[in-house]
Steps between C-alpha positions, in 0.01 A plus 500: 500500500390280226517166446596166700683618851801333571779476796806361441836493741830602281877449617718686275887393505839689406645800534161635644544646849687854491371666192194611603284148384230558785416881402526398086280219621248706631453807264451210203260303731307783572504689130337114419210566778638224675524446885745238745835546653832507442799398719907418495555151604849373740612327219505800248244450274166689524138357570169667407123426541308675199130486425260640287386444142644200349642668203682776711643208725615350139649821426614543826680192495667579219616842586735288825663400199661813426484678859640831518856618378774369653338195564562162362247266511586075488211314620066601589320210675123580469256295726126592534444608838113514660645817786284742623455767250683847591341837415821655380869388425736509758862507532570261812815530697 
């Protein structure tokens, strides 16, 4: 990876659980060489640690945006996060 490393913690809101958010999630975070977690939250909205390169986070972050289709994105809160760094990316259940 080039350039600065970053972690950041992402909640992603609306219509997000059901359409297959976690596995869209993944394939994008790792086609960006990036690594974390993924996971559906009680209250319906989806969380996610991703690391790696800080312009693939940037990207990252903005591909939540759009999610996969079906899905119908209202809010991303982005915190930086200092979590141990994973080797992969993970759907957690």
């Amino acid at each position: 990876m080039q350039g600065e490393q970053r972690a950041v913690r992402a909640r992603v809101s609306g219509m997000v659980q059901g359409v297959s958010y976690r596995v869209w999630t993944r394939n994008e975070a790792v086609r960006l060489g990036l690594t974390g977690w993924v996971r559906n939250e009680r209250d319906g909205s989806v969380a996610a640690l991703i690391v790696g390169a800080d312009a693939a986070v940037a990207a990252m972050i903005d591909r939540l945006w759009q999610g996969p289709r079906g899905a119908l994105v209202s809010k991303v809160d982005v915190e930086e996060a200092s979590d141990d760094v994973p080797h992969d990316f993970r759907i957690i259940v």
